[in-house]
N, C-alpha and C positions, 0 to 999 in steps of 0.2 A: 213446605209450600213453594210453587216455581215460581219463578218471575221472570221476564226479558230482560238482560240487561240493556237492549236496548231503549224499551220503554222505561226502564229506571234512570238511564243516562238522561234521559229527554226532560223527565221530571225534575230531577236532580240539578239540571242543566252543570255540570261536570265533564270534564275533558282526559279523566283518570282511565286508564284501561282496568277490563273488568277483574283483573286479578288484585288490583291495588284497593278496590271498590267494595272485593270480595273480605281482602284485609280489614279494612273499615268496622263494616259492619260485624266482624267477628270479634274487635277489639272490643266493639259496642254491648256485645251479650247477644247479639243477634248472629247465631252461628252457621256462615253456608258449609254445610253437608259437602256438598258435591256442583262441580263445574261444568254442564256440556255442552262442548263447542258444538254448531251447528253451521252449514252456510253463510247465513246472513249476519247469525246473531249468539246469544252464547246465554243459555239458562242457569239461572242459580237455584240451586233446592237449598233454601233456608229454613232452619229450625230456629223458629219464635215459638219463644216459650210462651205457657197460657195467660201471662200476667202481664200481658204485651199486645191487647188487641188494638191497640194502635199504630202498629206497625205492619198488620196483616193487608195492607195494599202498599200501593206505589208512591201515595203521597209521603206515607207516616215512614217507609224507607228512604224515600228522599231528603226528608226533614232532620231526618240522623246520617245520613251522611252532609247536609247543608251545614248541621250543629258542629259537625268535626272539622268543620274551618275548609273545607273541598268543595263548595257549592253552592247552589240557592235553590231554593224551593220553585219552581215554576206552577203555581197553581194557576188550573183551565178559569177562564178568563167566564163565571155564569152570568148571562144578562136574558132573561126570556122578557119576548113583545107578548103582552097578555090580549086578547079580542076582548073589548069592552061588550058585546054585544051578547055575549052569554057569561051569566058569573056559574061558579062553582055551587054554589048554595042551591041553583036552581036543578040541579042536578042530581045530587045527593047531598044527606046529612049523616052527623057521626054522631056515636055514643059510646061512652065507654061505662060498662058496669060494674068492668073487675078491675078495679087501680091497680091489679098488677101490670096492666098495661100503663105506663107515666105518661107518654105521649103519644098521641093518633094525631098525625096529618097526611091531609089528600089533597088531588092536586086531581082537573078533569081535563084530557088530552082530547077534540074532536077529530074528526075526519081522517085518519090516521088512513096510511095503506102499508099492508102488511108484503112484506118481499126481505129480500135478503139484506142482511148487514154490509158497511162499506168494509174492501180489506181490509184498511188499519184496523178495524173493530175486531174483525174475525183472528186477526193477525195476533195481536194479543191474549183473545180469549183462549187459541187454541195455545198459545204460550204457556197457561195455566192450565191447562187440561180441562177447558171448558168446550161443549159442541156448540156450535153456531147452530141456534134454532128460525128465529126471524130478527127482523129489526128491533120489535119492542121489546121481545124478552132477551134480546140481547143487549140490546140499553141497559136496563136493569140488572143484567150481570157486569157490563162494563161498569156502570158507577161504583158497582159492591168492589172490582178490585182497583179501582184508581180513587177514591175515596174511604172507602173502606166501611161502608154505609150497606147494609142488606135493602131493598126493595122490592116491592111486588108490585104488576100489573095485573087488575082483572078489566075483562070485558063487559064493560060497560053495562049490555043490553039483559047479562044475568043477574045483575043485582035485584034482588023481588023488594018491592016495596021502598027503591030508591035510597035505600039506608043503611049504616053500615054501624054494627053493634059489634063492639068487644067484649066479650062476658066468659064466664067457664062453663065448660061443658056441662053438659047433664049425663049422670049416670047411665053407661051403656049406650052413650048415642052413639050413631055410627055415622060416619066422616072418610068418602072417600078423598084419596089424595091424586097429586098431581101423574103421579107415577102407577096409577092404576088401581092400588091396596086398597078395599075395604078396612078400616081399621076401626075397633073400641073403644071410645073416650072417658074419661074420667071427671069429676067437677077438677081434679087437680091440672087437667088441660086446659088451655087459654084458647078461646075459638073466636078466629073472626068470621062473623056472622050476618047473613042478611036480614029483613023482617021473618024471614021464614027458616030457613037454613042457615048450616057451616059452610062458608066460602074460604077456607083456608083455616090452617093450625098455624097459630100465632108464631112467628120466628123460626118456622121449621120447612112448611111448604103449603104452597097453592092446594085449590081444590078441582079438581077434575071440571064440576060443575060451573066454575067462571071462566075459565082457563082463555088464553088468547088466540084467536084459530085465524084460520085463512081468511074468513071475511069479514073480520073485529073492524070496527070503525071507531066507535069513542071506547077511550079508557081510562082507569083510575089510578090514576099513581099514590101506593100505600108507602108511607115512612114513617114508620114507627120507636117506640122504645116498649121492649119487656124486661121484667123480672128476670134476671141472670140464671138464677135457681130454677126458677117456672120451668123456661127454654131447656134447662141443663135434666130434670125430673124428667118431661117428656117427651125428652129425646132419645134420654138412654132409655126409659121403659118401652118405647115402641120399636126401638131399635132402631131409630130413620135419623140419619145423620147429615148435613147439608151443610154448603156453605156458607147459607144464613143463619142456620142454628150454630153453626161453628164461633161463630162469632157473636150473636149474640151472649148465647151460655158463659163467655166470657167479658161481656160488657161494655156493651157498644155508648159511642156518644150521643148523649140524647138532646144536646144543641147543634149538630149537623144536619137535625132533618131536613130542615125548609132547602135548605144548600143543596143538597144530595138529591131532593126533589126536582128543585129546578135547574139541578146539571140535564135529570134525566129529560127533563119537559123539555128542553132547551135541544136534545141531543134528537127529541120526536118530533118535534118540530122540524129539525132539518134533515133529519134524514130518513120519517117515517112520513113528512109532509102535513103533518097534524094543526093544530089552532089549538092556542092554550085557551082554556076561559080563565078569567079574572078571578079574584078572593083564592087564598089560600086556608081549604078547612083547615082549624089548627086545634084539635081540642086537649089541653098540658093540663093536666090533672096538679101536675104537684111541682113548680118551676123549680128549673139547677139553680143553686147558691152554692157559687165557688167555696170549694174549700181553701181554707186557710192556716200555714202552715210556719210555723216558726222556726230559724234556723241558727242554732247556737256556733258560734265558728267555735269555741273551745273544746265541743261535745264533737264539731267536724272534726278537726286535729286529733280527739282524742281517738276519736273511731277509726280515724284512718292511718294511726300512727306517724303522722308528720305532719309539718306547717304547711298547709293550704294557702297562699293568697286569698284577700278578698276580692281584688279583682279578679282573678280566675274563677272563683265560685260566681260572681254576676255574670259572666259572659257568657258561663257554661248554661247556667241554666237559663237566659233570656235566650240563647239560640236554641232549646229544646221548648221553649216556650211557658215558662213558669214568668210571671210576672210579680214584681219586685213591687208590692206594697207600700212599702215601710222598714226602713233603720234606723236602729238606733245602737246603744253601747253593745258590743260583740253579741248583736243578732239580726239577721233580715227576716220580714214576713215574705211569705211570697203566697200569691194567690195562681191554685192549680184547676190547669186548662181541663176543659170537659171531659176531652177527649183520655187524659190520661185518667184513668179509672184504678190503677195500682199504685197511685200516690198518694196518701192520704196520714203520714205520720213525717215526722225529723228525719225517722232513719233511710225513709222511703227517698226526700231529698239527698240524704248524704251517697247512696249507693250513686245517686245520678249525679252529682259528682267528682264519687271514683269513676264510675265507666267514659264517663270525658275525658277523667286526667289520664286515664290509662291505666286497665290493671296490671300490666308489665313493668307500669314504673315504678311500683310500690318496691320495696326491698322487703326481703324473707324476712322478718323479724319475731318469735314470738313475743304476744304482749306478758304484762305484768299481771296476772288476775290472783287476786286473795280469795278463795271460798273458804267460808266459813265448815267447821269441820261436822261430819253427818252420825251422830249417833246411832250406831248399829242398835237394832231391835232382835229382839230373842227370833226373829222369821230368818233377818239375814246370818244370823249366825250360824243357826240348825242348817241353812243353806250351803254357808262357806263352808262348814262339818261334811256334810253329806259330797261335794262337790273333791273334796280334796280325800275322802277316803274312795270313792271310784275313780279316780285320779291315780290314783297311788297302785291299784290293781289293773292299772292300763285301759279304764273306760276312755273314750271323746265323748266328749259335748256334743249336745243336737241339736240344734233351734231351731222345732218345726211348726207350721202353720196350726192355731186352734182348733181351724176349720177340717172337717171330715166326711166323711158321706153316712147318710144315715146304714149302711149296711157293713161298714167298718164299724160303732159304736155296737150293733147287735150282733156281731161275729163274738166282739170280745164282753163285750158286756149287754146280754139280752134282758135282762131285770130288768132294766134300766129305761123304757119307753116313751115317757115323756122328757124328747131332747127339745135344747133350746134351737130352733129353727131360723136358718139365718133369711132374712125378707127380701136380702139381690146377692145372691150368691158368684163365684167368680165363676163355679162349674160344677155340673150335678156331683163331682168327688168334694167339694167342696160346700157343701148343700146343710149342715148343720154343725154346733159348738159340741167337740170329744166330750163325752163323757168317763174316758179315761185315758192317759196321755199314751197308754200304747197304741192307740187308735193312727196317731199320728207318726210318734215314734217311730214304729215298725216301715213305715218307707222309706227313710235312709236308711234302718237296718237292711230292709231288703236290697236297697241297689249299692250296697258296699258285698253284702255279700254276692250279688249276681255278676260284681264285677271283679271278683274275684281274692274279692279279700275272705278269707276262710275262719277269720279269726278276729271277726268284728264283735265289738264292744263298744255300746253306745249308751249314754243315758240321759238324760233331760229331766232340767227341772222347770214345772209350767205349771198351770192350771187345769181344773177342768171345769164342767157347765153341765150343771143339772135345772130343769125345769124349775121355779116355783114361785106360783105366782104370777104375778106382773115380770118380774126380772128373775134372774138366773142366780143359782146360788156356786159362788165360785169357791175349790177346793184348793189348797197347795199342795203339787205331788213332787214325788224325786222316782222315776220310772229310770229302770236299769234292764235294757236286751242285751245279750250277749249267746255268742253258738256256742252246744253242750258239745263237751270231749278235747278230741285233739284232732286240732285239722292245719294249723302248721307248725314245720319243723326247721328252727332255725340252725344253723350255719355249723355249729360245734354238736350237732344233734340231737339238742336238748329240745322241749316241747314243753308251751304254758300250755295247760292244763285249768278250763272250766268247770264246774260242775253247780247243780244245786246246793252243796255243804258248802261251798266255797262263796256265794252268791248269798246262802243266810247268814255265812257269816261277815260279810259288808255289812247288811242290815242289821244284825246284834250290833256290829261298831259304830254305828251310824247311832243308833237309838241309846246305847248306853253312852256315849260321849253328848248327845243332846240331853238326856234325860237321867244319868245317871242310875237307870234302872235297864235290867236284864229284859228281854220280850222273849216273849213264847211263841210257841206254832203247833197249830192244830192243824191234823188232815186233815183238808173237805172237799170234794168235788164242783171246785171253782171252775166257772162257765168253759173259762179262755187254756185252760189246763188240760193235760192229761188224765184222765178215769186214775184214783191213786199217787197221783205226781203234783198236786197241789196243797197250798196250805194256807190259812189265813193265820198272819201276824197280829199277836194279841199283845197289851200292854196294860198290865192290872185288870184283863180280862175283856179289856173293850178293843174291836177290831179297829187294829190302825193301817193295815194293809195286808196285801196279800204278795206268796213267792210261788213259782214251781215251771213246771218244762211244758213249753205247749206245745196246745193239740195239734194233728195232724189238721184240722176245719181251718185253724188260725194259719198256720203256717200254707197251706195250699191257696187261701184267698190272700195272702201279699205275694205269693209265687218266691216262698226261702225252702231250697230244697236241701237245708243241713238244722238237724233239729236245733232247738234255742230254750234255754231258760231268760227267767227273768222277774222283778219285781217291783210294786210301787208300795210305797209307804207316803201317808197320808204326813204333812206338816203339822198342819194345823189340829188334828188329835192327837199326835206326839208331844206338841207345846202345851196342851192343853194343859193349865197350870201353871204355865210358865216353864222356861229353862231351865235344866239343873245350875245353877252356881257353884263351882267346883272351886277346892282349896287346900290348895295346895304347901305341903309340909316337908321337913329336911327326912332323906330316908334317913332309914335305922345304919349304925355302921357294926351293928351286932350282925353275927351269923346267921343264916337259916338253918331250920333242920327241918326235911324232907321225910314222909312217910306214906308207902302205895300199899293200899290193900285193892284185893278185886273180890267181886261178889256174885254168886251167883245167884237172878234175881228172875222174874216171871219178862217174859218179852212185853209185857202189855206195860209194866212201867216206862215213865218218861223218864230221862235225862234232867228235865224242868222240874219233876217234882223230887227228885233225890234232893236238888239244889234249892230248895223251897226249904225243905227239910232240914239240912245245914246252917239255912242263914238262920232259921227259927229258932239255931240253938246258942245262936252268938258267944262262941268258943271264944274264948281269948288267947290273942296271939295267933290268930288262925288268918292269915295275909293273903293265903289265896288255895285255892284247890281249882279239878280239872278232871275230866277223862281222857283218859291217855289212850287205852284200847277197846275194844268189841268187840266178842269173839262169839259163834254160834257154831256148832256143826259139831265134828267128830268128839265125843266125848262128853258132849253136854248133853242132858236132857232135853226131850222134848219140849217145848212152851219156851225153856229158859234161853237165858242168854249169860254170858260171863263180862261183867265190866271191871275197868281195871281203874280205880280212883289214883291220883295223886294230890296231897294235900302238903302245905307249906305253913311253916309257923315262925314266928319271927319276933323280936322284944325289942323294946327302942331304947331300953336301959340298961340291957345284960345281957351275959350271953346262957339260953335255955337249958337247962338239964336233960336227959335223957326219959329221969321219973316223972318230970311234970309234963314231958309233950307226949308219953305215953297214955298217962290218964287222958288228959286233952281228947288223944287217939281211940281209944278204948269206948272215949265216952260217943264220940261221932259214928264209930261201927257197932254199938249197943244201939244206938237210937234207929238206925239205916237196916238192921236186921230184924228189928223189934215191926220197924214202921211200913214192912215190906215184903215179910216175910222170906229176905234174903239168904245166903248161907255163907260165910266166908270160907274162903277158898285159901 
């Protein structure tokens, strides 16, 4: 936001030049941006944050630098001569129907003549990047930035039926605005309204149809209070942004009206030549009751990590205008002013004042905090598992947005049709909840690899969002992309090396370190895959995700022109049951003995069910086995295949014989020949 610092000087009534002024308020939390000299005068662009709409004009800037010991507040001196001879009532009356509106006051200005603003008016407004329209609607933007109060005037002679109704809209009505727009209202709009019509969208803007024109004579000065939310709902839905809505959406003070009113009447009066009438309509639905707020100086000291005075906590906060109730043993009440609308707890006092004492003067300290220690759940663990075995194969981390467009969710997952749809989207790619994490994933895969990383490996552990119902039913995935092959070569010549085998086998480690049980994989032509190059991950036969190298459809819609595998395995049906609990025991210090047969076996056998078949037969001393090789082609039959077993046996009390691991052996290549019609080789 700009402001003069001449007009702040003025306010402020201060003798500081503006770089020292600039100082100030940036010590204060109120940060200037940037400084631009100009001829006469020298603008500040201040960034006031949202929970500060009392500093969004020239007073509530003034009052913080008055509080920092450099100034005094010069507030404009309101006195209006009212004409007894027309009251306000006779005029118009008010009603309010939707209490979201708290306070309606009006205020009736006669014989007004409409011409230009005086310089100093114009002078300022154009400071703020406001046009100089006439005298009256520039009144009305003058008090919104020197008091910091929004205002409307309507002319007078549109008001139909003399009366002025705050109520919500009705369904589909239409409300042109000040700015020309036809626009559609909702009952969630706030509409100020005549006996007949919308003459204005409450806190946002005028209406065409009252508007002040060239030969407006009497008018009505609106100062009001809305609903923070209402203002903040119907500003972003229509997309109409103001610097009345600006401030109220953030929460304006609803005891400045009458004040704010009759700066403006006071200011029409002299320099638009008007007559005030008498009575001030005032209709206050629901009166302010100061909050009140108790302030422990122990809990100050402890918050701020050092002793505070007490008389520096009173000074500080009666010059920002908190008023001192009540002390007693190490605590003050203080009762808070209207206008601050972000003070409303202890800690809300204590920040105000650190920012008086200075956040510069605090010394780097970190505090003392004990947290009590967090029981890891079988979710975080399978997490920490999965996390540290694509770690370990050179995956990074992802952490991307939920949100996705509905035609990323049907690329990679088309089944899938009822998504959960988001209701204020940030941006049509953003438009409803993934239904599966590569949905999101695959954008930083894409712009690592677009920029040139050839050997990107990403994965992500998230959610996803399926329709059902009223609410969404949420999944826990662990999603792994990475580029197939070899795409670079490091330094000494050597090349990591990707692939699908290498990709299931994460997943085998991931699943048997959670679950203590082996998973399987069946072919099936998964949407997001290759015809042939997919598989779904079973676990006791129930799918708990899928692996394999996508399609050219997937790869072309994120724009990755080096192919990619990849996989998700579902959490929450891997746990299903809980965690394995693993226990752990001293190895054996006896020897192994080692024994490889290979077999020649039909190609349509799996690997999974050889090893099905082995564990069925619960050999003793049998500690591990494995396929070593594969061999197909020259010399084998057609259909077959040649597998090359190695099997390992071990005693935790002796050392094996030759005759007992043989039988052992004998009996595992009886059962695999029998059960498969193998041949040993």
């Amino acid at each position: 936001m700009e402001f003069s610092f001449k007009w702040l000087k003025r306010y402020a009534k201060t003798d500081l030049g503006h770089e020292r002024v600039a100082e100030i308020l940036t010590e204060q939390g109120l940060t200037v941006d940037s400084i631009i000299e100009k001829e006469n005068d020298v603008i500040f662009d201040i960034d006031i944050t949202t929970n500060r709409p009392d500093a969004m004009n020239y007073l509530g800037l003034a009052r913080e630098i008055a509080a920092s010991g450099y100034g005094e507040v010069e507030y404009p001196e309101v006195s209006v001569e009212e004409d007894n001879s027309c009251k306000a009532s006779n005029y118009v009356s008010v009603e309010i129907e939707d209490t979201r509106c708290k306070r309606y006051l009006a205020r009736v200005v006669k014989g007004v003549k409409i011409g230009p603003s005086p310089d100093w008016m114009v002078e300022l407004l154009e400071s703020a990047g406001i046009r100089p329209i006439n005298n009256v609607v520039d009144i009305t933007n003058f008090v919104l930035w020197e008091m910091g109060h929004p205002l409307h005037a309507f002319d007078y002679r549109f008001i139909e039926g003399k009366k002025i109704v705050v109520r919500s809209a009705r369904e589909g009505e239409k409300f042109t605005t000040l700015d020309g727009v036809e626009r559609v209202l909702n009952p969630s709009d706030l509409l100020i309204a005549d006996a007949k019509r919308g003459i204005a969208l409450a806190g946002i803007m005028g209406g065409e149809n009252s508007e002040i024109r060239e030969d407006t004579q009497d008018v009505i000065i609106e100062s009001a209070y809305f609903d923070p939310a209402t203002i903040r709902k119907t500003s972003k839905r229509l997309a109409l942004h103001t610097d009345s809505s600006y401030r109220f959406e953030r929460g304006a003070d609803i005891e400045i009206l009458k004040k704010a009113a009759d700066r403006a009447a006071q200011l029409m009066v002299e320099y638009a030549g008007g007559t005030l009438c008498s009575e001030t309509i005032d209709v206050y639905v629901e009166k302010f009751e100061p909050v009140t707020v108790r302030l422990h100086l122990d809990r100050v000291n402890k918050m701020l990590g050092r002793a505070i005075e007490p008389n520096f906590i009173k000074k500080a906060l009666k010059n920002l205008g908190f008023d001192l109730i009540n002390e007693g043993n190490n605590y003050f009440d203080y009762s808070i002013p209207s206008y601050r609308v972000d003070v409303r707890r202890e800690i809300d006092l204590i920040e105000e004042i650190a920012r008086m004492y200075g956040y510069n003067n605090f010394d780097s300290t970190l505090p003392l905090i004990v947290t009590p220690g967090k029981t890891k759940t079988g979710m975080d663990k399978a997490k920490a598992i999965a996390a540290e075995e694509l770690l370990k194969e050179g995956f990074f981390e992802a952490i991307s947005y939920s949100f996705c467009s509905e035609k990323d969710n049907l690329t990679l997952n088309p089944a899938i049709k009822d998504m959960v749809v988001i209701s204020n989207p940030l941006s049509e790619n953003m438009s409803v909840m993934r239904t599966t994490v590569f949905a999101s994933l695959f954008y930083p895969f894409s712009k690592n690899v677009n920029y040139g990383n050839r050997d990107t490996r990403l994965y992500e552990i998230g959610k996803t969002y399926v329709k059902k119902e009223e609410l969404a039913r949420e999944e826990n995935f662990v999603s792994a992309i990475a580029v197939l092959g070899e795409h670079n070569k490091y330094w000494d010549g050597t090349v990591q090396k990707i692939d699908f085998y290498r990709l299931k086998g994460i997943a085998e480690v991931i699943a048997e370190r959670v679950k203590g049980l082996k998973v399987e994989f069946e072919n099936v032509d998964w949407p997001c895959f290759k015809k042939g190059r997919g598989a779904v991950i079973l676990l006791n036969g129930k799918e708990i995700g899928a692996i394999g190298e996508f399609s050219e459809k997937v790869l072309k819609h994120y724009e990755v022109d080096l192919p990619a595998v990849g996989f998700e395995l579902s959490f929450d049906r891997l746990l299903d049951g809980g965690l394995k609990e693993f226990k752990y025991k001293p190895f054996s210090l006896f020897p192994k003995v080692a024994r490889d047969s290979a077999f020649l076996i039909d190609k349509t056998v799996k690997f999974s069910d050889i090893e099905r078949v082995i564990h069925s037969l619960n050999i003793p001393f049998l500690v591990d086995f494995g396929l070593f090789d594969r061999y197909e082609g020259k010399g084998i039959p057609e259909g077959k295949v040649s597998v090359a077993l190695n099997f390992v046996f071990q005693a935790e009390d002796r050392t094996l014989n030759n005759e007992e691991v043989n039988e052992l052996h004998e009996k595992i290549i009886k059962e695999i020949t029998g059960k498969f019609g193998a041949e040993l080789r």
